[in-house]
MOPAC internal coordinates of N, CA, C and O (Angstrom, degrees):
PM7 1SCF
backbone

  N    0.0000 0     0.00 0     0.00 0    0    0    0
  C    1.4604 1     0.00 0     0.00 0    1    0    0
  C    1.5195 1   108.93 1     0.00 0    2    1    0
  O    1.2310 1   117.99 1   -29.87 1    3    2    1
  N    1.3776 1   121.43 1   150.13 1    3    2    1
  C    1.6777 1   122.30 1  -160.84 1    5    3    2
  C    1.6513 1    78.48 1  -117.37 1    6    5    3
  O    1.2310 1   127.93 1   -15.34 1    7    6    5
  N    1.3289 1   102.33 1   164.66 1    7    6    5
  C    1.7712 1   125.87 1  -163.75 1    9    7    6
  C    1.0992 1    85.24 1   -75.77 1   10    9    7
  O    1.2310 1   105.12 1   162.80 1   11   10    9
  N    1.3983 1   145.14 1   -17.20 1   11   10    9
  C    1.7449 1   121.21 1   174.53 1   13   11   10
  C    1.5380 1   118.12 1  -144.60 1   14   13   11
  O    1.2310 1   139.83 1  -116.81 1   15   14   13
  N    1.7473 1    79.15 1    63.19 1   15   14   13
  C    1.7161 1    93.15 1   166.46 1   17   15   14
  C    1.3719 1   122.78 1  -152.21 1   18   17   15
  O    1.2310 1   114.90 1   -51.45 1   19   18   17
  N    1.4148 1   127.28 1   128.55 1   19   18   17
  C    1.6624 1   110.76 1  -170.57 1   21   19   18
  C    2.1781 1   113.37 1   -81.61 1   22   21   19
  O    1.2310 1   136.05 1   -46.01 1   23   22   21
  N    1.2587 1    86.54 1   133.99 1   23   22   21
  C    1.8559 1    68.41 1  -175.87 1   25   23   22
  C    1.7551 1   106.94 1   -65.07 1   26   25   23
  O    1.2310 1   132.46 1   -26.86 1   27   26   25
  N    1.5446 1    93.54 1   153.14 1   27   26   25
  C    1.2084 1    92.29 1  -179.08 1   29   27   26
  C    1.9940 1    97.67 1  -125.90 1   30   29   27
  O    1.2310 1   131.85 1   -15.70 1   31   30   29
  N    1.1184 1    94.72 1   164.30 1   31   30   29
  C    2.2218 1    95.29 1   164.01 1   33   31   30
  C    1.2768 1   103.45 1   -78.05 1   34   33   31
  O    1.2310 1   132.11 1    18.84 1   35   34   33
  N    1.2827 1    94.23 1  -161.16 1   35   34   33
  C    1.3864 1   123.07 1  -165.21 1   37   35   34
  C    2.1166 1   100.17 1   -76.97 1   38   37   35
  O    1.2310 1   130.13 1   135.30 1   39   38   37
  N    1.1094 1    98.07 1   -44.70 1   39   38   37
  C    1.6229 1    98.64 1   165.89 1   41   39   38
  C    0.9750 1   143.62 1   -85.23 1   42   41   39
  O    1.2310 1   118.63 1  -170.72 1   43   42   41
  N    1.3250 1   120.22 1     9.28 1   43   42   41
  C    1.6503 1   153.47 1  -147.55 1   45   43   42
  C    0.9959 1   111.44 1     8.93 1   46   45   43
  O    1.2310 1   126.79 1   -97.60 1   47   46   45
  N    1.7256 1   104.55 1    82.40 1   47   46   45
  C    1.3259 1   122.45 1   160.53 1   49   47   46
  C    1.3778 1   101.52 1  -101.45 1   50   49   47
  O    1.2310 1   104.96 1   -32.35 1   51   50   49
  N    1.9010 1   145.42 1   147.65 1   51   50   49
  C    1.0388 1   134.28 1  -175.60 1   53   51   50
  C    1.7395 1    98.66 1   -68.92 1   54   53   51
  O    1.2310 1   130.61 1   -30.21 1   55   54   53
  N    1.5456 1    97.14 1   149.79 1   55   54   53
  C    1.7229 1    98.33 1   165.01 1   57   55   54
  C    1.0932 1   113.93 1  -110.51 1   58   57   55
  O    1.2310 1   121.94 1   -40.66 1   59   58   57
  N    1.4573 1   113.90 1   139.34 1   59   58   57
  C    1.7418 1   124.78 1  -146.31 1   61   59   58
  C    1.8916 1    93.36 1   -82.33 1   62   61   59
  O    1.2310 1   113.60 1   -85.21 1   63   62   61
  N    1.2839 1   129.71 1    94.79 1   63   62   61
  C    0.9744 1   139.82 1  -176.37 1   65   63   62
  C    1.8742 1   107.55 1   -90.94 1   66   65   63
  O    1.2310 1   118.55 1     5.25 1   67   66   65
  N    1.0262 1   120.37 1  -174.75 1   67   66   65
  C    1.5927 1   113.60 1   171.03 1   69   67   66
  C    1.5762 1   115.91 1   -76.13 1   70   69   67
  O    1.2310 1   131.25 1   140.20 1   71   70   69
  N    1.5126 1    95.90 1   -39.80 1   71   70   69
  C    1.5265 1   111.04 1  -172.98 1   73   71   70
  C    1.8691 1    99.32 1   -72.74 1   74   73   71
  O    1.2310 1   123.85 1   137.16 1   75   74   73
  N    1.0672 1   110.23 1   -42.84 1   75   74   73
  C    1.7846 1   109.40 1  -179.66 1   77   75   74
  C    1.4867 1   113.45 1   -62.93 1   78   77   75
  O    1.2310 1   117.87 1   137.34 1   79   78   77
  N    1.1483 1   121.67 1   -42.66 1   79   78   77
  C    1.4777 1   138.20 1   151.32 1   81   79   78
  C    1.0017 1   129.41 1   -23.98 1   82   81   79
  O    1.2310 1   125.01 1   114.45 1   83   82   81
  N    1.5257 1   107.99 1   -65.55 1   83   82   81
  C    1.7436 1   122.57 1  -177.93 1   85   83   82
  C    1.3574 1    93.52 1   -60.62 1   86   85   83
  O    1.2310 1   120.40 1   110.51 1   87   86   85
  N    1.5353 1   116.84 1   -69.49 1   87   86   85
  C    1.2737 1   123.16 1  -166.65 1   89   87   86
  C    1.5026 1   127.30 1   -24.92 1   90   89   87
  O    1.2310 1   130.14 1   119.88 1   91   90   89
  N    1.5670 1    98.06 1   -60.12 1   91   90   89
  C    1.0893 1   120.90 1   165.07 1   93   91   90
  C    1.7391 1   137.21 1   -58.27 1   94   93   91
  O    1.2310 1   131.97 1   177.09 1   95   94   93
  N    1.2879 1    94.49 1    -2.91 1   95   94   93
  C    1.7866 1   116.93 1  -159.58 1   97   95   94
  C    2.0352 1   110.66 1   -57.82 1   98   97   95
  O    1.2310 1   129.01 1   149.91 1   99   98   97
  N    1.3710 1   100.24 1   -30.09 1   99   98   97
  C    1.2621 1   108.66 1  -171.37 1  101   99   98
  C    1.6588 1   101.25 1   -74.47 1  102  101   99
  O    1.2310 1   127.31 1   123.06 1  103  102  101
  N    1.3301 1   103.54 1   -56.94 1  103  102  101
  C    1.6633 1   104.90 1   161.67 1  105  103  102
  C    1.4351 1   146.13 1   -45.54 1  106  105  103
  O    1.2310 1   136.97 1   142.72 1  107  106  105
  N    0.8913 1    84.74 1   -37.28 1  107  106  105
  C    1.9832 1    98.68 1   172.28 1  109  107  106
  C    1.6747 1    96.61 1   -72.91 1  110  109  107
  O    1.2310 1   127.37 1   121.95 1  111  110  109
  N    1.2224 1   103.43 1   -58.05 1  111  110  109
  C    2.1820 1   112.40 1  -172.15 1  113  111  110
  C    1.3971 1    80.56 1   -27.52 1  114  113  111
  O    1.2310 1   120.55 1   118.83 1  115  114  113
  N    1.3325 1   116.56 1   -61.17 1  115  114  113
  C    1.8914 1   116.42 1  -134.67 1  117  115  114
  C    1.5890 1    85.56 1   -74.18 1  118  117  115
  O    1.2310 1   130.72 1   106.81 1  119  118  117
  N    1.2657 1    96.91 1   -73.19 1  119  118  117
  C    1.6423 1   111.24 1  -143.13 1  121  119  118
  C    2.1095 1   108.75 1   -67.80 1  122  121  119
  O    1.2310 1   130.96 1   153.44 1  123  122  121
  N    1.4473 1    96.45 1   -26.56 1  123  122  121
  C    1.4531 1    93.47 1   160.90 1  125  123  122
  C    1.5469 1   133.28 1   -73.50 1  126  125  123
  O    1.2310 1   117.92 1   140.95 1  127  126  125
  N    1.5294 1   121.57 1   -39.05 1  127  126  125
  C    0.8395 1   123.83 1  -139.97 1  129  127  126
  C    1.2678 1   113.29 1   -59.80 1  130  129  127
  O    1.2310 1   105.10 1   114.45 1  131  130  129
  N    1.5113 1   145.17 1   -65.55 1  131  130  129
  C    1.1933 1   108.78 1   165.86 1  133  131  130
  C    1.3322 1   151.74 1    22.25 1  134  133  131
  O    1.2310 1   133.22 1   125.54 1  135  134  133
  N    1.4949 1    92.06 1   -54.46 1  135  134  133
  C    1.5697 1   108.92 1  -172.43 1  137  135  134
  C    1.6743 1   104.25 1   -84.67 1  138  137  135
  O    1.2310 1   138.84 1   135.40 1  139  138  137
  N    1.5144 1    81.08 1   -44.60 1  139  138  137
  C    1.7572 1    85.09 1  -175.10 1  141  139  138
  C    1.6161 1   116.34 1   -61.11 1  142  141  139
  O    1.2310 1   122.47 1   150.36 1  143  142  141
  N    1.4821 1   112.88 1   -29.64 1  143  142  141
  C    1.5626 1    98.81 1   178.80 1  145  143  142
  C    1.2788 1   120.29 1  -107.06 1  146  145  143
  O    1.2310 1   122.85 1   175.93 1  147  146  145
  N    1.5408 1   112.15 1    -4.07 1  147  146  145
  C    1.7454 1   101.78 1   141.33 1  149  147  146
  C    1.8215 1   121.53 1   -52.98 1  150  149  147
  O    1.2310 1   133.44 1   103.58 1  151  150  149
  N    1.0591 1    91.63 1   -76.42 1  151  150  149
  C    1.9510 1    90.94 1   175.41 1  153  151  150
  C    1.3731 1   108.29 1   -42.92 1  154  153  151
  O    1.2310 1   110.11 1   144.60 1  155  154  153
  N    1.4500 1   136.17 1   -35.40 1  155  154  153
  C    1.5454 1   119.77 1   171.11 1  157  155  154
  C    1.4716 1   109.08 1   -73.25 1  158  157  155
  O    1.2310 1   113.40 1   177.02 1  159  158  157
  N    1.2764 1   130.08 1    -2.98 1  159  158  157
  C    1.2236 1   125.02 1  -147.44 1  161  159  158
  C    1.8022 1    76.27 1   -97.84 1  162  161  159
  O    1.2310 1   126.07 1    99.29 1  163  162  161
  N    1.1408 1   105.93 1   -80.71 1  163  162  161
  C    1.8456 1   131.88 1   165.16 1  165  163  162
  C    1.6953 1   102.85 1   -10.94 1  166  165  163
  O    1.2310 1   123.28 1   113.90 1  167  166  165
  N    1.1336 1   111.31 1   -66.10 1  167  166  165
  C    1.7421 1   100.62 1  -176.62 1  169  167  166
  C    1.6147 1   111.99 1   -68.61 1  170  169  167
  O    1.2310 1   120.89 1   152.14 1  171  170  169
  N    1.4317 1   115.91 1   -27.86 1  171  170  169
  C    1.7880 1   122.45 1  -174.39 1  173  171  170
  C    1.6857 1    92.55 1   -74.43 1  174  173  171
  O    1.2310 1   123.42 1   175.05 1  175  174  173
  N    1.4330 1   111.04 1    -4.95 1  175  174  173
  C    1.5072 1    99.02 1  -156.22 1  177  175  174
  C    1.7373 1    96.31 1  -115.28 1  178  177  175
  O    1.2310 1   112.13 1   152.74 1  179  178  177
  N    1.4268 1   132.45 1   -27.26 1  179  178  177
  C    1.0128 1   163.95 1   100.10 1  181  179  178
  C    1.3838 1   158.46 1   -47.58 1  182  181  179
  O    1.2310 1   113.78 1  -106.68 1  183  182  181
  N    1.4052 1   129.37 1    73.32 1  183  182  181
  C    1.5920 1   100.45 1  -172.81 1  185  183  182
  C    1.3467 1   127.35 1   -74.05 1  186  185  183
  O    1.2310 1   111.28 1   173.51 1  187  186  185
  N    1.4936 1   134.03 1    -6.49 1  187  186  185
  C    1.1532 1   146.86 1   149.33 1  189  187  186
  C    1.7355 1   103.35 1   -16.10 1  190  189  187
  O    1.2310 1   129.01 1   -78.06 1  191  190  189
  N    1.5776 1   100.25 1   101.94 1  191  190  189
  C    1.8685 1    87.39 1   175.43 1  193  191  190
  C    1.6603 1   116.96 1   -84.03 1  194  193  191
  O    1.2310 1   125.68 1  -178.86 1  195  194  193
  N    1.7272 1   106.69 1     1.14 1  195  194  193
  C    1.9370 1    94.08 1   149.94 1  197  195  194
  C    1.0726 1   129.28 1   -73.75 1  198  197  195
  O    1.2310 1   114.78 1   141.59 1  199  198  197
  N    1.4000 1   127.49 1   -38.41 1  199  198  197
  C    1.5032 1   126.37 1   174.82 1  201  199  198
  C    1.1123 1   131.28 1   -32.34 1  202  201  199
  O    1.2310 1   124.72 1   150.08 1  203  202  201
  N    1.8278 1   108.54 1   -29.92 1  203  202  201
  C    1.9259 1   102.62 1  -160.57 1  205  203  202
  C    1.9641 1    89.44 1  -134.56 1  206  205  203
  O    1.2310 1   116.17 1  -168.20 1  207  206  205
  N    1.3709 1   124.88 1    11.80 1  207  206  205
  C    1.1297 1   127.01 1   138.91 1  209  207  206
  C    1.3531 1   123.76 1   -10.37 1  210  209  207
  O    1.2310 1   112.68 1   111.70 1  211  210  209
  N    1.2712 1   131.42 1   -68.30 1  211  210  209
  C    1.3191 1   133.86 1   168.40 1  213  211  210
  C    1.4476 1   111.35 1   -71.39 1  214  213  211
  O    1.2310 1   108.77 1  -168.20 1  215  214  213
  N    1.1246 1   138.62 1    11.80 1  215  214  213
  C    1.4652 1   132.05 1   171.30 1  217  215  214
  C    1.3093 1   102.46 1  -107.74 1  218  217  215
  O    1.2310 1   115.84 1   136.64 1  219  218  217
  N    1.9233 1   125.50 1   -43.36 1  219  218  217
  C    1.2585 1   121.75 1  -175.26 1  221  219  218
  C    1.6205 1    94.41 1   -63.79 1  222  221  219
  O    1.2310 1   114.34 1   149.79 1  223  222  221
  N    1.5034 1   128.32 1   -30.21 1  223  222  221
  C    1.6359 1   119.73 1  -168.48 1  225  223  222
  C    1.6472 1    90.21 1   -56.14 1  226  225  223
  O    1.2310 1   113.86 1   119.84 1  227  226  225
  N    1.4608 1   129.22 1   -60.16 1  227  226  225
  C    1.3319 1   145.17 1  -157.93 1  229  227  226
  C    1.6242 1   102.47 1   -53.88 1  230  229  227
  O    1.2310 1   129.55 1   115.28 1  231  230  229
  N    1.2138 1    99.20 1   -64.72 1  231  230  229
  C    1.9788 1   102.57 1   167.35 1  233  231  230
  C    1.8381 1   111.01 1   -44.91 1  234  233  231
  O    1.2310 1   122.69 1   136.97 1  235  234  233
  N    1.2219 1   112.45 1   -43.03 1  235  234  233
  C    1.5027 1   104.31 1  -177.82 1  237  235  234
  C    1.7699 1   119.70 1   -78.47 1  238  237  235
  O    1.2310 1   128.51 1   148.60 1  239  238  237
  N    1.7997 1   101.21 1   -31.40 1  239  238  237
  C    1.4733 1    86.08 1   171.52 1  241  239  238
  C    1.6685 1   104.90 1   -82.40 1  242  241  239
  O    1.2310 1   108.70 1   121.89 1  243  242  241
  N    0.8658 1   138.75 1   -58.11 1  243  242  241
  C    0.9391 1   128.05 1   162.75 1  245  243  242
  C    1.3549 1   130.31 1     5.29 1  246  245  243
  O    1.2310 1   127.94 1   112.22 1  247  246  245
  N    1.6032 1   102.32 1   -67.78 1  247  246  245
  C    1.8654 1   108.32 1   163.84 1  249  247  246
  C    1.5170 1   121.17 1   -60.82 1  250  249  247
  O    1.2310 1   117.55 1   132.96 1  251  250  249
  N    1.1641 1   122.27 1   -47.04 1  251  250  249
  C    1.2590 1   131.53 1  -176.40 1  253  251  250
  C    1.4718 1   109.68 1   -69.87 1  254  253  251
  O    1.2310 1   122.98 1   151.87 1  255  254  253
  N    1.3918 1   111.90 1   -28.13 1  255  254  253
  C    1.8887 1    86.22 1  -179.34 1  257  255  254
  C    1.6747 1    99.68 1   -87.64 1  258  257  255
  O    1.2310 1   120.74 1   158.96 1  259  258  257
  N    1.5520 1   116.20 1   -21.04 1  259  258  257
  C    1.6843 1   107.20 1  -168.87 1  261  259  258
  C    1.8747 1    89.25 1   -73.10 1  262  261  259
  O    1.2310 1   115.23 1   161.37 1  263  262  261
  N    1.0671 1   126.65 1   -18.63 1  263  262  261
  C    1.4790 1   118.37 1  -174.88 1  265  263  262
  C    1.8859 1   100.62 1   -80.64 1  266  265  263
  O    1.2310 1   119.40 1   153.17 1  267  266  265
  N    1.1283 1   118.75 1   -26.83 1  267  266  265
  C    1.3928 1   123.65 1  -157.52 1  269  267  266
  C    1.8844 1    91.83 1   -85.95 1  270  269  267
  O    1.2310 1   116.72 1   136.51 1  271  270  269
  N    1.5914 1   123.85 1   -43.49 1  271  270  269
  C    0.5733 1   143.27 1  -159.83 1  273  271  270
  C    2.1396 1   104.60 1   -87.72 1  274  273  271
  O    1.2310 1   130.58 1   138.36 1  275  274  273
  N    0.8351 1    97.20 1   -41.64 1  275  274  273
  C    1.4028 1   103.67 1   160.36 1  277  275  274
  C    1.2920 1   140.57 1   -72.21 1  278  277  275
  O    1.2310 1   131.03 1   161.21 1  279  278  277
  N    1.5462 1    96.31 1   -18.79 1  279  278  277
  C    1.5244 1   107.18 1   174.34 1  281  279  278
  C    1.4718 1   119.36 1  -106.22 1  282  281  279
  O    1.2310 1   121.40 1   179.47 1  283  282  281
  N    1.8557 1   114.92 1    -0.53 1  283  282  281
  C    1.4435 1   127.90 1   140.96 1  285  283  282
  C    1.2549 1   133.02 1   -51.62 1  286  285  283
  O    1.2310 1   128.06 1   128.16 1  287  286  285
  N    1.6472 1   102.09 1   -51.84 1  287  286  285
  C    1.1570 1   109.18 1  -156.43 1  289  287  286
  C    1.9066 1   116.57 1   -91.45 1  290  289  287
  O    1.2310 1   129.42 1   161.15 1  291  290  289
  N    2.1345 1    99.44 1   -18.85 1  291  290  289
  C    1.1247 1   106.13 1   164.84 1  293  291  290
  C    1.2888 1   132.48 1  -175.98 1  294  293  291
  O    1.2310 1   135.26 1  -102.33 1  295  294  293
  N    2.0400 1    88.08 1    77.67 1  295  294  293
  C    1.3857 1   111.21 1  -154.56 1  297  295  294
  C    1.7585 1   115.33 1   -65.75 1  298  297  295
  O    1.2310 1   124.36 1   157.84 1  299  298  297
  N    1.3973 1   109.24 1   -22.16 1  299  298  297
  C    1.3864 1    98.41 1   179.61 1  301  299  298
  C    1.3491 1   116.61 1   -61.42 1  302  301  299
  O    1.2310 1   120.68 1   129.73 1  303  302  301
  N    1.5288 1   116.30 1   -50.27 1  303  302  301
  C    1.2649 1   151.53 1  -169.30 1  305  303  302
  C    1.6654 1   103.45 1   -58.26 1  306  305  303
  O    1.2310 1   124.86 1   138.06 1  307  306  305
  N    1.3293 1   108.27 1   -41.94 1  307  306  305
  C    1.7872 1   118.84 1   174.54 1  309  307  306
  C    1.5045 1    98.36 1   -75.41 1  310  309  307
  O    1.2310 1   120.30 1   124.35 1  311  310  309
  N    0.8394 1   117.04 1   -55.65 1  311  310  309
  C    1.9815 1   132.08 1  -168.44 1  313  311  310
  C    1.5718 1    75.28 1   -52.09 1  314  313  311
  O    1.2310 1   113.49 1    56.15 1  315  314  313
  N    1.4116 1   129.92 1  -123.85 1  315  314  313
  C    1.4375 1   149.18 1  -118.89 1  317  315  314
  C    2.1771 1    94.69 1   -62.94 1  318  317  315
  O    1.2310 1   118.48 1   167.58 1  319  318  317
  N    1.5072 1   120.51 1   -12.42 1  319  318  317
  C    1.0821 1   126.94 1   152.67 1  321  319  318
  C    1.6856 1   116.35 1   -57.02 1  322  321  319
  O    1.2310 1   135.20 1    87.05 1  323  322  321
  N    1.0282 1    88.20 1   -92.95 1  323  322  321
  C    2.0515 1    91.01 1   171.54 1  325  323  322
  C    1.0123 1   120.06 1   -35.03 1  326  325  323
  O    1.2310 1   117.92 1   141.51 1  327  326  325
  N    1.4598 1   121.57 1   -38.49 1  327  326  325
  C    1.0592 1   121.23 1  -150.63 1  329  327  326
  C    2.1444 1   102.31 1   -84.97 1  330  329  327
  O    1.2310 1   125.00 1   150.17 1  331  330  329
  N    1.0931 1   108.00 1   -29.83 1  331  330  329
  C    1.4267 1   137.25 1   171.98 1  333  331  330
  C    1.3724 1   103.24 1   -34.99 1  334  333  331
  O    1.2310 1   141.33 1   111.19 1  335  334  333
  N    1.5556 1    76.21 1   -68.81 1  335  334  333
  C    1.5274 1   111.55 1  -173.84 1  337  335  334
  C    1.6957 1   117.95 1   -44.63 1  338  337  335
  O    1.2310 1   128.93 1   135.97 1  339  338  337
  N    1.2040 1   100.39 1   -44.03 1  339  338  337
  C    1.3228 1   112.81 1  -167.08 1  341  339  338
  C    1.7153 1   101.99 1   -76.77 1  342  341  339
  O    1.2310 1   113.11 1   131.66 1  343  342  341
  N    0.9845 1   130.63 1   -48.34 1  343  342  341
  C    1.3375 1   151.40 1  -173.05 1  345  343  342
  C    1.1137 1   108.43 1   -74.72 1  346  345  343
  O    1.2310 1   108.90 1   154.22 1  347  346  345
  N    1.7097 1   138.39 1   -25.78 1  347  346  345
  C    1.1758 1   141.20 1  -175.41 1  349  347  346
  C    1.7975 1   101.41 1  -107.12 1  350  349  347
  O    1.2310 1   123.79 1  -172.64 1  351  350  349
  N    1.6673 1   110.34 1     7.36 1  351  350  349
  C    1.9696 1   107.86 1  -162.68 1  353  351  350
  C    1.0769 1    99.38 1    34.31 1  354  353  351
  O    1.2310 1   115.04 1   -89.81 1  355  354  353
  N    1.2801 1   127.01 1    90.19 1  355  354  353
  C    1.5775 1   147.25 1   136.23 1  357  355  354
  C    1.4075 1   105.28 1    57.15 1  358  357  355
  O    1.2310 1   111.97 1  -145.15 1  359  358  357
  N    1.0189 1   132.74 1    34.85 1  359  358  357
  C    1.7202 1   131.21 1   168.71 1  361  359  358
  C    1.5896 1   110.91 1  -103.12 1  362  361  359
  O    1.2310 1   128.96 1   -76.10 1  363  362  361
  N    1.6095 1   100.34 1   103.90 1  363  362  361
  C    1.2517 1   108.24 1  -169.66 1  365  363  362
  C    1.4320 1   111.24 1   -64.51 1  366  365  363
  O    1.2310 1   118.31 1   148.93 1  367  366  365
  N    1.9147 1   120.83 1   -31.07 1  367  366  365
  C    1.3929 1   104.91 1   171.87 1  369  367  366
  C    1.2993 1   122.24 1   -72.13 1  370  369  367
  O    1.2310 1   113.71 1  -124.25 1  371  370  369
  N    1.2844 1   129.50 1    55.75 1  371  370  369
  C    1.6906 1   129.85 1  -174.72 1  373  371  370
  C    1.6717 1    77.30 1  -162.78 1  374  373  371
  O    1.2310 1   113.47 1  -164.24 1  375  374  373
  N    1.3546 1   129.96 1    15.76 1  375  374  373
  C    1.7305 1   110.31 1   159.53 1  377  375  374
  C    1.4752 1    95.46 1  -163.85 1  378  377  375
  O    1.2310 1   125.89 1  -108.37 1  379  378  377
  N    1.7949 1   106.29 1    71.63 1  379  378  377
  C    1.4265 1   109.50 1   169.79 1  381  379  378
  C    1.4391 1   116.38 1   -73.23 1  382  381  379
  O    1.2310 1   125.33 1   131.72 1  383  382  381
  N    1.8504 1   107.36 1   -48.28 1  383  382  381
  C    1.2837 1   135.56 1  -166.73 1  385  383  382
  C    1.4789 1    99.98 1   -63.71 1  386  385  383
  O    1.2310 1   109.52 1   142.75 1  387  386  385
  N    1.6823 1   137.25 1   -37.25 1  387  386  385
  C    1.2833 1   127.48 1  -165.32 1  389  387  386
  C    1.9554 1    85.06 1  -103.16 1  390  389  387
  O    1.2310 1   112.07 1  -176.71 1  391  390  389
  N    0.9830 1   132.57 1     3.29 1  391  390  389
  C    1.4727 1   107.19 1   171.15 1  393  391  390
  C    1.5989 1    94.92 1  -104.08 1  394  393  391
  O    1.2310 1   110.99 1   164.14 1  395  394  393
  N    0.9884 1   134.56 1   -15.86 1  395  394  393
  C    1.4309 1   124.94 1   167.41 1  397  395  394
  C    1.5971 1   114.10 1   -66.52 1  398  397  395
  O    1.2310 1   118.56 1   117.16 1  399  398  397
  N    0.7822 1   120.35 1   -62.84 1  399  398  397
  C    1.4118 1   121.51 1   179.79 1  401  399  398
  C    1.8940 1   119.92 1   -51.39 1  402  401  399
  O    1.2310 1   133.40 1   127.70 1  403  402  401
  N    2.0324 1    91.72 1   -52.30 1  403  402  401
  C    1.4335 1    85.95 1   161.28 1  405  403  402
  C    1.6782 1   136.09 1   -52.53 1  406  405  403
  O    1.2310 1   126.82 1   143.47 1  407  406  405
  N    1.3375 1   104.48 1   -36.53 1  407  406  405
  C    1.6541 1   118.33 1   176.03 1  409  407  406
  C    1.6538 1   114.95 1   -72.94 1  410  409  407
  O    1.2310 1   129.91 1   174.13 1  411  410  409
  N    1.6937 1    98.49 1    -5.87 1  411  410  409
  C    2.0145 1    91.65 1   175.89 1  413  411  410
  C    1.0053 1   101.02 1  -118.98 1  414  413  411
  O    1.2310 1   120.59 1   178.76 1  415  414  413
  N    1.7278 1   116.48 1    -1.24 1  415  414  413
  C    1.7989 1   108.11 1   168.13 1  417  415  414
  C    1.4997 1   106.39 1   -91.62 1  418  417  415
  O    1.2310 1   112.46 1   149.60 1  419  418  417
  N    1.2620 1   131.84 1   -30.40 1  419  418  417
  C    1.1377 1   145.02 1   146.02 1  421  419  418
  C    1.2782 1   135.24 1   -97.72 1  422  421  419
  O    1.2310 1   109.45 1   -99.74 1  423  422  421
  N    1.1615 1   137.39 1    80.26 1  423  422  421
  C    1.4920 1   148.23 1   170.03 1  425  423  422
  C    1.6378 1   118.41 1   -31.27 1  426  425  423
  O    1.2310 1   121.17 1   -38.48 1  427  426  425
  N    1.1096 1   115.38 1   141.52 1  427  426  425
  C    1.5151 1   111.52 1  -175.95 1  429  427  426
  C    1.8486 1    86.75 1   -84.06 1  430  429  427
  O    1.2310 1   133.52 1   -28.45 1  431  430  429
  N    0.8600 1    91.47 1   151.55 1  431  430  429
  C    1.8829 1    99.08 1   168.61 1  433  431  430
  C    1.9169 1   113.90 1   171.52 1  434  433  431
  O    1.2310 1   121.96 1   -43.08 1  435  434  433
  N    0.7619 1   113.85 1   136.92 1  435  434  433
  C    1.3063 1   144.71 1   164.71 1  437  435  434
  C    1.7326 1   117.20 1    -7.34 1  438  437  435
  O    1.2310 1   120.10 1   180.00 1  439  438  437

């Protein structure tokens, strides 16, 4: 992967890498959470890791379509983000300038 590109599969869906992740971190908080504090709710409520199986599924689609969906709506802006990211190992103060831009081509929201 080159410092300003998000990997994608074979269908170019983004692949949830560390650097695509981080990037993405403000987005998932918002737009997952739900998901995320049912499944935390489920393991605090259970430690049995079958029980909340179907919630970690819910946390993962969840991530993957706001990533699929983010990388439609503003793939350059995601690309030269991650891609920062990736090249700098995840230290967001060495990719202020590409998370600004990514966050006004894509807005965190609900």
């Amino acid at each position: 992967m080159s410092a300003s590109s998000t990997p994608v599969d074979a269908s170019g869906e983004p692949i949830p890498t560390s650097s695509v992740l981080m990037a993405a971190s403000k987005h998932i908080a918002v737009r997952c959470r739900p998901e995320n504090v049912a499944f935390l709710n489920c393991k605090k409520k259970d430690p049995n890791p079958d029980k909340c199986l179907e919630k970690g599924r819910q946390v993962t689609r969840c991530v993957l379509s706001l990533l699929k969906e983010l990388h439609q709506k503003c793939p350059k802006e995601m690309d030269a983000y991650a891609g920062c990211m990736y090249y700098f190992t995840n230290e967001f103060d060495f990719c202020r300038k590409e998370q600004q831009a990514f966050e006004e081509a894509c807005p965190i929201s609900e």
